[in-house]
C-alpha positions as CSV (number, residue, x, y, z in Angstrom):
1,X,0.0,0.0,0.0
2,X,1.5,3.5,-1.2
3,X,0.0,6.9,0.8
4,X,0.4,10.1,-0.7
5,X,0.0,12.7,1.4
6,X,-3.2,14.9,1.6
7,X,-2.5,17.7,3.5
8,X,-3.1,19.1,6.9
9,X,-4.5,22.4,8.6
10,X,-2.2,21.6,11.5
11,X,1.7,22.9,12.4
12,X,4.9,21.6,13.1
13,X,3.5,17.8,12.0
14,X,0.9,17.1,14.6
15,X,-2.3,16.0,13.3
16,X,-5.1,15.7,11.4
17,X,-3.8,14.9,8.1
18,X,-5.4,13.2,5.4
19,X,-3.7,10.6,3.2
20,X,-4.8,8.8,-0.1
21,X,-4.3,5.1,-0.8
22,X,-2.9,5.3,-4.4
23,X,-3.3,1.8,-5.4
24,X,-7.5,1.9,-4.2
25,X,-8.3,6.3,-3.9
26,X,-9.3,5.3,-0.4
27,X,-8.6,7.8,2.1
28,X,-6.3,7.4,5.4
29,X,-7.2,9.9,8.6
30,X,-5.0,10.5,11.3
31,X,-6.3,12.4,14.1
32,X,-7.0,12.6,17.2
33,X,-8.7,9.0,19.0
34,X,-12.3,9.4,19.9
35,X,-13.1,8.8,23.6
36,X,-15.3,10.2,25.1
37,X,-17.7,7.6,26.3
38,X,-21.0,9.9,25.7
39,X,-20.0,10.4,21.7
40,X,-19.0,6.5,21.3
41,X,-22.4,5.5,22.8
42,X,-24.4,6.9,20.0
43,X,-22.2,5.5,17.0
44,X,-23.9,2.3,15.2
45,X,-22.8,-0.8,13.8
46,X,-19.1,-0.2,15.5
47,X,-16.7,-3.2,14.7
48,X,-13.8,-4.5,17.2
49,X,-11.0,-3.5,14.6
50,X,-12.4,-0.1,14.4
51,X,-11.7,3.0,15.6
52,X,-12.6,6.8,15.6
53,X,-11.0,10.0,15.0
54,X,-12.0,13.9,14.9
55,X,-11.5,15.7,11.7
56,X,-12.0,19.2,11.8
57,X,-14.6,20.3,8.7
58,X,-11.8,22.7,7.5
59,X,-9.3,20.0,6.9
60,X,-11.7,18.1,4.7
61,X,-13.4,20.9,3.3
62,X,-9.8,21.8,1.7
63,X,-8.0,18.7,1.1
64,X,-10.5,16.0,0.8
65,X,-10.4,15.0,-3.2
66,X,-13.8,16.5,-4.5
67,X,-15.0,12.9,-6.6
């Protein structure tokens, strides 16, 4: 698997970035981990191998590929 990086709205290399799986146009997120217990009570249909991550709109609004 090959990433090419997205971008990022934040500094010095802390996250979120966004990253796109060349070989599948799949995108990668790293961010943040979701835990609060209040927020991961109301998600649906939540596998063991998942996980969860905050993305703010402005990263996706400006790096997120548009098809």
């Amino acid at each position: 698997m090959t990433l090419r990086f997205l971008g990022t709205t934040s500094e010095h290399g802390n996250c979120p970035t966004l990253y796109e799986v060349e070989e599948t146009g799949d995108i990668v997120v790293q961010g943040e981990r979701l835990l609060d217990p209040r927020h991961l009570d109301q998600l649906r249909d939540v596998k063991d191998s998942e996980t969860f991550v905050v993305v703010p709109r402005e990263l996706l609004i400006r790096f997120a590929p548009e098809e």
